[in-house]
C-alpha positions in Angstrom: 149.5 -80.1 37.7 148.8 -79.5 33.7 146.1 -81.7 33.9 144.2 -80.2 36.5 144.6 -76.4 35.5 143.0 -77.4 32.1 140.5 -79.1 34.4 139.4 -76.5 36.3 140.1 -73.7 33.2 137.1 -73.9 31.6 134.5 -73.9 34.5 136.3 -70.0 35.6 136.1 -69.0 32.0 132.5 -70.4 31.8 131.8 -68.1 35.0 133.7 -65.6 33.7 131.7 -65.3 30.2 128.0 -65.2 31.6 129.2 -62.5 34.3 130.5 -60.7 31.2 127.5 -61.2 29.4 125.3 -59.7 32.1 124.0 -56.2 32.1 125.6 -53.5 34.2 122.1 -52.5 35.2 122.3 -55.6 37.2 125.7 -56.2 38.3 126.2 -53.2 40.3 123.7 -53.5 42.7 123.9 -56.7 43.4 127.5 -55.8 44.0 126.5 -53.2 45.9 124.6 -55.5 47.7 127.4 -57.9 48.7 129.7 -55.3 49.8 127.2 -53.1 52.0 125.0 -55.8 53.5 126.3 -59.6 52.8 129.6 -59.1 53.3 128.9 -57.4 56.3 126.7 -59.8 57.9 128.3 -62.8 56.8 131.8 -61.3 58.6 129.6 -61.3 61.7 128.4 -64.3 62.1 132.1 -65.9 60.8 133.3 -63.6 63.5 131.0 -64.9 66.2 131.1 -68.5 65.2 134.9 -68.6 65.9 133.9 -68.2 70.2 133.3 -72.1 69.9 129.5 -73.4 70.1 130.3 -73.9 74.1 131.5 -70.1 74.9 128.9 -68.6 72.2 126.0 -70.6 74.2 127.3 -68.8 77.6 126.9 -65.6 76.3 123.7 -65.8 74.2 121.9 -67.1 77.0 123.6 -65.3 80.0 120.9 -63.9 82.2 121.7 -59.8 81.1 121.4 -60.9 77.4 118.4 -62.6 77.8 116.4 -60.0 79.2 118.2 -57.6 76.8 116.6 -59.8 74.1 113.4 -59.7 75.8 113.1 -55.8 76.9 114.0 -55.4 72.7 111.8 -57.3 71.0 108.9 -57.4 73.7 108.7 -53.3 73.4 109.5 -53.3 69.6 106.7 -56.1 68.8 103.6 -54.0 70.9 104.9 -50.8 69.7 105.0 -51.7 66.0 100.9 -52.8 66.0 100.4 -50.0 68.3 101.7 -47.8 65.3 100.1 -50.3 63.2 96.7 -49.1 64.5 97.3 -45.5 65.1 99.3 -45.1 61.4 96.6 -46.5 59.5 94.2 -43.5 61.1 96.7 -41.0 61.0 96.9 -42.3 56.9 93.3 -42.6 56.8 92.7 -38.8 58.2 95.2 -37.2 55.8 94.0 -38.9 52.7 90.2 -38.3 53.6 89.2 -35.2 55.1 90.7 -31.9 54.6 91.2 -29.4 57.3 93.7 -26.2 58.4 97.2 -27.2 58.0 97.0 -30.4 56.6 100.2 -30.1 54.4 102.0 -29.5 57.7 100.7 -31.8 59.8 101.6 -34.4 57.0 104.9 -32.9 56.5 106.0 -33.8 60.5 104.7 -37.4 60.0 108.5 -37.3 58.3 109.9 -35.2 60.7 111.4 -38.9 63.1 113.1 -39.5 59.5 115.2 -36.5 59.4 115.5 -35.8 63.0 118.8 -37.3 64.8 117.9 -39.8 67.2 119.7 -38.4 69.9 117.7 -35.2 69.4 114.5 -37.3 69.5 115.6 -39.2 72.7 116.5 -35.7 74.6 112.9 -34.6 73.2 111.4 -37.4 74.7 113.0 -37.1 78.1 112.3 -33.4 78.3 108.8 -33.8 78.3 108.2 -37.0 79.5 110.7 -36.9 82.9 109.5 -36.4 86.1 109.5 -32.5 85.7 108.2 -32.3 81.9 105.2 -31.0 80.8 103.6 -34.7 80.4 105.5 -36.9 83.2 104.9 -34.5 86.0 101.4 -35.0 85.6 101.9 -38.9 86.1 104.8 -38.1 88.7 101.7 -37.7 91.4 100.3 -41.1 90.8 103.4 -42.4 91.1 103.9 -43.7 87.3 107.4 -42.8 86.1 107.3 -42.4 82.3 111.2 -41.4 81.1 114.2 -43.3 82.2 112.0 -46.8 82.5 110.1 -49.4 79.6 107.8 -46.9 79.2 110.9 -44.7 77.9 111.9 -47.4 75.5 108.5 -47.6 74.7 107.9 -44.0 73.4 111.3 -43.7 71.8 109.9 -46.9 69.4 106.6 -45.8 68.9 108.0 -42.1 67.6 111.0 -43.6 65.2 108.9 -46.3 63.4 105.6 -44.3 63.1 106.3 -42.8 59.8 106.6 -46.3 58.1 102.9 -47.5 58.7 101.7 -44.3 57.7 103.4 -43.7 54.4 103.1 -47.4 53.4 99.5 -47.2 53.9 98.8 -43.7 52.3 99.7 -44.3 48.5 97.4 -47.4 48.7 94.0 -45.2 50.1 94.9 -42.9 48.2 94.8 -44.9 44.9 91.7 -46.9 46.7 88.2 -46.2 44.3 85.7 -44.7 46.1 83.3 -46.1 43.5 83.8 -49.7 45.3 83.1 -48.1 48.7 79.5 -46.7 47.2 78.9 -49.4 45.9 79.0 -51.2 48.7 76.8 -48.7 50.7 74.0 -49.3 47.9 74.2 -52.6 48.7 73.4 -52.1 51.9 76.3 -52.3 53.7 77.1 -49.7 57.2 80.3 -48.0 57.4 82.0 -50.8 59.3 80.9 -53.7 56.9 82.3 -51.4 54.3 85.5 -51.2 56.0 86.1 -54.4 57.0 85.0 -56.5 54.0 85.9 -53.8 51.0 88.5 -51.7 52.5 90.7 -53.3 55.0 91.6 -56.3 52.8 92.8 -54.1 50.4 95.3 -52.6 52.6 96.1 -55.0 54.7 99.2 -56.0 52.8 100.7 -52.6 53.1 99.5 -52.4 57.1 102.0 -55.7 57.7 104.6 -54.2 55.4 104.9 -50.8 57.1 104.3 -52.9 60.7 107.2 -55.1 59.8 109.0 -51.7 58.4 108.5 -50.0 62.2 109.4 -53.4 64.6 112.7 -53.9 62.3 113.3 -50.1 63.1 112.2 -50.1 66.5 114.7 -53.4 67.2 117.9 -51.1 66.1 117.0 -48.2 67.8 119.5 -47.1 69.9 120.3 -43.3 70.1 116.5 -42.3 71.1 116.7 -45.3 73.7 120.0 -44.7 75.3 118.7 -41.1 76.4 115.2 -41.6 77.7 116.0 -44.9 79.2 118.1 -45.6 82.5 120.1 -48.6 80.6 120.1 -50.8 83.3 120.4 -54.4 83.4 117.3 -56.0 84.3 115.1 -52.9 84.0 114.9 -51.1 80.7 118.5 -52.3 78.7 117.9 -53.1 75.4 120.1 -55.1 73.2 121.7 -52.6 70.9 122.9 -50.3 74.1 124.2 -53.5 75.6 126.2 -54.4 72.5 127.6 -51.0 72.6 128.3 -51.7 76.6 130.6 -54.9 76.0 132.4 -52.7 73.1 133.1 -50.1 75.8 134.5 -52.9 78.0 136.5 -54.0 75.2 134.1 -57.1 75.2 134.5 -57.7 71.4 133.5 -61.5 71.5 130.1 -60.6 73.6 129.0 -57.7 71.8 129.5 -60.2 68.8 127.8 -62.9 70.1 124.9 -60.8 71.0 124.8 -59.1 67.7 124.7 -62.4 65.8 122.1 -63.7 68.1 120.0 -60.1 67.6 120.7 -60.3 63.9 119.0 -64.1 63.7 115.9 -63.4 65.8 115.6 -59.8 63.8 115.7 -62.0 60.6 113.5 -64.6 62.0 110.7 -62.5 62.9 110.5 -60.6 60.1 110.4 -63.8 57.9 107.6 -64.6 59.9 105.7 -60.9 59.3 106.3 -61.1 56.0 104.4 -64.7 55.4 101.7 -63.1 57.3 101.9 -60.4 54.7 101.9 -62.5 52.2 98.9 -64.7 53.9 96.7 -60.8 53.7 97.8 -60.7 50.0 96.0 -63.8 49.3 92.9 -64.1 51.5 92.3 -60.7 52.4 
């Protein structure tokens, strides 16, 4: 017993002195880091592991989870380069042009940020239902906007909006202009000049905020639950289906699901971030 205590003695106290001799600046928030988001997600999937790989397989694949998974990453993939499009113009207006109220219009792209989500989803179903101002004029033709995908749909597109456009703004706004003349005394139309000068320069920040918006969009879920009918096989989405099974007391589902949401969250945004990183180097 002596023997190995003076074994293993050393190797703690080695561990010990170059914690101690690491700045504070550092330790803190990578501790802060363990305890608010490793921690965390290493308790989940520890959690949903212990189901057995047999039971776990039953539930991540049951036919509701499934098109959960698919109603919640299909609608949070479109609506992320849909906002990837429409934020970079919405950036590109407000750091170009100058017109009446500028400073407010810019001020609301922020407004999804501070507004609760439940507010947002009511918002959304007020105008978008059957008898809002916008749905009863699609009522007619018989295309029902709130309480369906399309409800899902407009609750993602207004929550993860703000992150293309304030990821792209700082980096047209710090673009030269010089470059862009340049490049129209050379010859160059507006479009070459965009797409060969301009765009590979913010390309980068178009992924990041795009990957910013569909991780967003994924763990909506207080927009979603009110313009959205939450039914299986129509317009559930993951998170509200988690949130079902811990209503039915359904701890090892809404694990299981959560694990399975977290890995395919993780996966896809390891995958938009090495297309980010592709733009960095050939665009």
């Amino acid at each position: 017993m002596t023997a190995t205590s003076s074994y293993h003695t050393p190797n703690w106290r080695k561990w010990l002195g170059i914690v101690g001799r690491l700045p504070w600046i550092w330790i803190l928030p990578t501790a802060y880091l363990f305890f608010m988001l490793f921690l965390p997600t290493i308790a989940l999937f520890i959690k949903a592991g212990t189901e057995g790989p047999e039971r776990f397989w039953n539930i991540a694949t049951s036919d509701i989870a499934l098109d959960a998974y698919r109603v919640t990453f299909g609608i949070a993939l479109i609506t992320a380069f849909i906002n990837g499009v429409f934020g970079l113009l919405i950036a590109w207006v407000l750091v170009r042009y100058q017109f009446p109220f500028k400073r407010i219009i810019d001020a609301a792209v922020d407004l999804p940020f501070a507004l609760p989500t439940s507010v947002a989803g009511v918002t959304l179903a007020t105008v978008y239902s059957e008898n809002g101002w916008i749905g009863s004029l699609f009522a007619p033709l018989g295309i029902k906007l709130a309480f369906t995908q399309w409800g899902v749909a407009l609750a993602m597109l207004l929550i993860s909006l703000p992150f293309v456009v304030r990821t792209v703004q700082p980096v047209l706004t710090d673009l030269e202009k010089e470059v862009e003349e340049a490049a129209w005394c050379l010859g160059a139309s507006k479009f070459q000049t965009f797409w060969r000068v301009i765009l590979p320069s913010i390309l980068p920040a178009t992924l990041t905020g795009i990957a910013l918006g569909f991780s967003r969009a994924v763990g909506e879920y207080g927009s979603v639950v009110v313009v959205s009918s939450n039914t299986p096989y129509k317009d559930l989405i993951a998170p509200v289906l988690i949130f079902q099974r811990l209503e039915q007391y359904d701890y090892s589902g809404a694990t299981v699901i959560g694990a399975v949401l977290l890995s395919l969250s993780l996966l896809l945004l390891v995958l938009i971030n090495l297309l980010q990183a592709w733009g960095r180097r050939y665009g």
